[in-house]
C-alpha positions in Angstrom: -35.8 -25.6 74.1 -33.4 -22.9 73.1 -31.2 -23.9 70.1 -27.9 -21.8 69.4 -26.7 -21.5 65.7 -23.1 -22.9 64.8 -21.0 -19.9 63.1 -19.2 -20.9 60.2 -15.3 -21.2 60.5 -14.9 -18.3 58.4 -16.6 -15.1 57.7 -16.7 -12.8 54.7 -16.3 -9.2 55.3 -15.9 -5.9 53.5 -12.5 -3.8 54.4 -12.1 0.0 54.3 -9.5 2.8 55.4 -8.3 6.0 56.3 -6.2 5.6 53.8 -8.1 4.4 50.9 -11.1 5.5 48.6 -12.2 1.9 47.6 -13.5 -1.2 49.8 -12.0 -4.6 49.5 -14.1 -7.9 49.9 -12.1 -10.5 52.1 -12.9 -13.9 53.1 -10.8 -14.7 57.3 -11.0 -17.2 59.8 -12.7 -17.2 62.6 -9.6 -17.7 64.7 -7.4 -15.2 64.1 -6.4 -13.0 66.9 -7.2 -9.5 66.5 -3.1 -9.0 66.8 -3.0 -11.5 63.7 -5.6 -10.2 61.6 -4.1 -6.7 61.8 -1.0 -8.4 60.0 -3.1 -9.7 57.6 -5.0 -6.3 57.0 -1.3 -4.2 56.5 -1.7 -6.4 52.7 -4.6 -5.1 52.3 -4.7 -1.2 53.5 -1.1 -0.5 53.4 -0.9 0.6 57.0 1.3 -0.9 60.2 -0.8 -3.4 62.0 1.0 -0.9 65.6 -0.7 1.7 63.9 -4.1 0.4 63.1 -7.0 0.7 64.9 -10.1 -0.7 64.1 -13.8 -0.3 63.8 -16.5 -2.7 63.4 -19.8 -2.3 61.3 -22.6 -4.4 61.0 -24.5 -4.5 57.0 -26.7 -1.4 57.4 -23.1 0.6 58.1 -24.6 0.6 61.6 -21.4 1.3 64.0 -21.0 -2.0 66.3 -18.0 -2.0 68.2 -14.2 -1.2 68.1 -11.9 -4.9 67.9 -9.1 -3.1 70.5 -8.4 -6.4 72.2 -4.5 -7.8 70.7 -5.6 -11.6 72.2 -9.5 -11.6 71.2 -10.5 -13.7 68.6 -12.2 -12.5 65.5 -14.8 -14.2 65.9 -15.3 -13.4 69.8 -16.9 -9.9 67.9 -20.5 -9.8 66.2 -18.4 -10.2 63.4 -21.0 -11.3 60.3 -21.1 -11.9 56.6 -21.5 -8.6 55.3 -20.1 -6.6 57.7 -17.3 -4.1 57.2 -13.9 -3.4 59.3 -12.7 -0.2 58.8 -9.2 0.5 59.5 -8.0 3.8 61.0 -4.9 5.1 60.3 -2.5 6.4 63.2 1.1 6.5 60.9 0.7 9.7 59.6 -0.2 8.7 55.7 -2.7 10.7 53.9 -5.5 9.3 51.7 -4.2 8.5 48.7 -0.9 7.9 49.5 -0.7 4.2 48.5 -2.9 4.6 45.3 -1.0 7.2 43.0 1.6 4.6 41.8 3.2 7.5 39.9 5.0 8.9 43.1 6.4 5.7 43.5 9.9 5.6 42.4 10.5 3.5 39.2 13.6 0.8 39.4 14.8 1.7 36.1 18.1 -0.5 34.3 20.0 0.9 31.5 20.5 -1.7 28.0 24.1 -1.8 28.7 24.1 -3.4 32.2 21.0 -5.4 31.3 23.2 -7.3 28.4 25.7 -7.8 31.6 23.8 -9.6 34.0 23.8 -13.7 33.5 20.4 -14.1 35.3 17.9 -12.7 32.9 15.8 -13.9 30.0 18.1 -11.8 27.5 21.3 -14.2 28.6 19.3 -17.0 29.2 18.4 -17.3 25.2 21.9 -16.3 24.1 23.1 -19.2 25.9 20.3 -21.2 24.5 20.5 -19.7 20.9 16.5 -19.3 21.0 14.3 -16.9 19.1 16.4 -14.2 17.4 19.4 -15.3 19.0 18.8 -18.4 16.8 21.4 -17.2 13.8 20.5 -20.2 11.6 16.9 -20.4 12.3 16.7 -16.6 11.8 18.6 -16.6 8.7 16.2 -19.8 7.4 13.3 -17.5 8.0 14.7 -14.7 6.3 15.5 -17.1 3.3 11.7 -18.5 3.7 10.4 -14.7 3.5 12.7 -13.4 0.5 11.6 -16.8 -1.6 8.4 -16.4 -0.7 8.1 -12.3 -1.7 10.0 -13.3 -5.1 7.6 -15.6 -6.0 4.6 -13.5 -5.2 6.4 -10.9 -7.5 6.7 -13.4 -10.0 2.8 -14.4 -10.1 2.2 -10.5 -10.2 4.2 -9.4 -13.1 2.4 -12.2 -15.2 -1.0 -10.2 -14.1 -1.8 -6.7 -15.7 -3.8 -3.5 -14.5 -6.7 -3.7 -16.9 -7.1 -7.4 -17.5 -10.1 -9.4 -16.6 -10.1 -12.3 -13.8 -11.6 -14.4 -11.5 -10.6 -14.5 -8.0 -10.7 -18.3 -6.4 -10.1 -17.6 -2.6 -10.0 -20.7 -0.3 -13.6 -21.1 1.0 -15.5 -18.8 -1.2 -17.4 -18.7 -4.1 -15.4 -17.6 -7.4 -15.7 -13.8 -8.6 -14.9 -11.6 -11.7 -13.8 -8.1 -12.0 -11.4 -6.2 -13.4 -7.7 -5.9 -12.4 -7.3 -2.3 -10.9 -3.6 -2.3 -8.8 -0.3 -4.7 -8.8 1.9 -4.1 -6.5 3.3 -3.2 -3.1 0.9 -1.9 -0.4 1.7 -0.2 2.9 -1.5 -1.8 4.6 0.2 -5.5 4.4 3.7 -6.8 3.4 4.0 -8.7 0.2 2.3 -8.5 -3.5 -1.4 -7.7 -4.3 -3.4 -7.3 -6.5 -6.9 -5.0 -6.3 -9.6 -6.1 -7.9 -12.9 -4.0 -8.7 -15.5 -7.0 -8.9 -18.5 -6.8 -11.0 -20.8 -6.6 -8.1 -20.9 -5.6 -4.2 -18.8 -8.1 -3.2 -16.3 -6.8 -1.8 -14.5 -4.5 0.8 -13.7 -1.2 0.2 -13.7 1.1 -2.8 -10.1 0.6 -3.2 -8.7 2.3 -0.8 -7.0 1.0 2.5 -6.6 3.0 6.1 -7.0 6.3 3.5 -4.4 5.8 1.3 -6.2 4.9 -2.4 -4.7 2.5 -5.0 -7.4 2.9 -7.5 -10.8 4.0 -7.6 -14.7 2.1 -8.0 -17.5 2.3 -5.8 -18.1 0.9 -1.9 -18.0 -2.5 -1.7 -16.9 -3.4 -5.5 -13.0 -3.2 -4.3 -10.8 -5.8 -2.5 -6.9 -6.6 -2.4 -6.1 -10.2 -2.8 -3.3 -12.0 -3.5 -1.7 -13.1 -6.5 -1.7 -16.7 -6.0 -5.5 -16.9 -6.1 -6.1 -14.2 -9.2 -6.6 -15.8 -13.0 -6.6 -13.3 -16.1 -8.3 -14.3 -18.8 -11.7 -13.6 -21.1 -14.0 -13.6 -18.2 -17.7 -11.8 -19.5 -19.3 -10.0 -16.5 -21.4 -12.1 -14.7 -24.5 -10.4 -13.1 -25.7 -12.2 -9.5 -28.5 -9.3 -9.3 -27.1 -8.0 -6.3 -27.8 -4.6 -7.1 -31.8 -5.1 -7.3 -31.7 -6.6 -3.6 
């Protein structure tokens, strides 16, 4: 007894073109007629489905057939998993031609008429006062940030280059060094204070994206802020981490 295999509704195929450099992997039904799946394909390639025509190789790139029949079905063809459908090109482009996106001319709106359109983001938070069109939330933020800097300057100038500390950051051990730099930074906003610890324990050797704030050696440097730094009489501590 002979027994005939079902084809699946749907086959999987690779697509390639004239007109393109790279293969696409696409998934079509069965059903379409060839007249339909060119529509499909002018996505996908870039060329007119009137000016397509196409070719139809099996998995080992092994030339089957051309699909030149408007009413056939797709799957009327030895159309497989695997295979590929090559499209050729009869509108005149050249290879290339849809990929260099830079010879594509660029919609381009200026500020001015942007602001005057009432059907864009811009307008529709104005309208809304959101996000920095929010006058009193902006202006509560800026009050949050100036209050917070002037404290931060307030916990620095009660800490002095020279002094000995103890740095308590959240969710790690204590450490002790010597207070190096106060001040501003241009690596972060805000106060800080750099600290040359006793041992390797920290991040740089006090200086930050190559500007230097004071010197020590690799690893015994590290910027923190004031909030966690206490000066006091603080005796070196030695954790043996140089004999490791």
């Amino acid at each position: 007894m002979e027994v005939t295999g079902i084809s699946a509704p749907t086959v999987t195929v690779f697509i390639s073109s004239t007109l393109n450099s790279f293969r696409s992997e696409k998934r079509y039904s069965r059903s379409l007629t060839i007249a339909e799946f060119k529509c499909k394909l002018e996505l996908v390639v870039g060329t007119p489905a009137s000016c397509m025509e196409l070719e139809l190789y099996g998995a080992d790139d092994k030339f089957y057939s051309k699909l030149d029949q408007e009413d056939a079905l797709l799957g009327s063809y030895p159309v497989d998993d695997g295979c590929r459908i090559h499209v050729i090109d009869h509108s005149g482009a050249r290879l290339g031609e849809y990929e260099d996106v830079s010879k594509v001319e660029k919609y381009k709106l200026s500020q001015e008429a942007y602001d005057q359109r009432q059907d864009s983001v811009r307008s529709f938070l104005k309208r809304s006062k959101l996000g920095r069109y929010n006058e009193e939330e902006r202006a509560q933020r800026e009050a949050e940030a100036t209050q917070s800097l002037e404290e931060e300057r307030l916990q620095a100038d009660a800490i002095h280059v020279g002094s000995r500390c103890e740095v308590q950051a959240p969710s790690l051990p204590s450490r002790r060094g010597t207070v190096m730099y106060v001040g501003l930074t241009d690596f972060k906003p805000g106060y800080w204070v750099g600290v040359r610890y006793d041992e390797p324990l920290g991040k740089n050797d006090g200086s930050v994206s190559g500007k230097r704030y004071f010197e020590c050696q690799a690893k015994y440097g590290a910027f923190v802020k004031p909030s966690v730094v206490t000066v006091g009489d603080f005796p070196e501590e030695d954790y043996g981490l140089d004999e490791m």
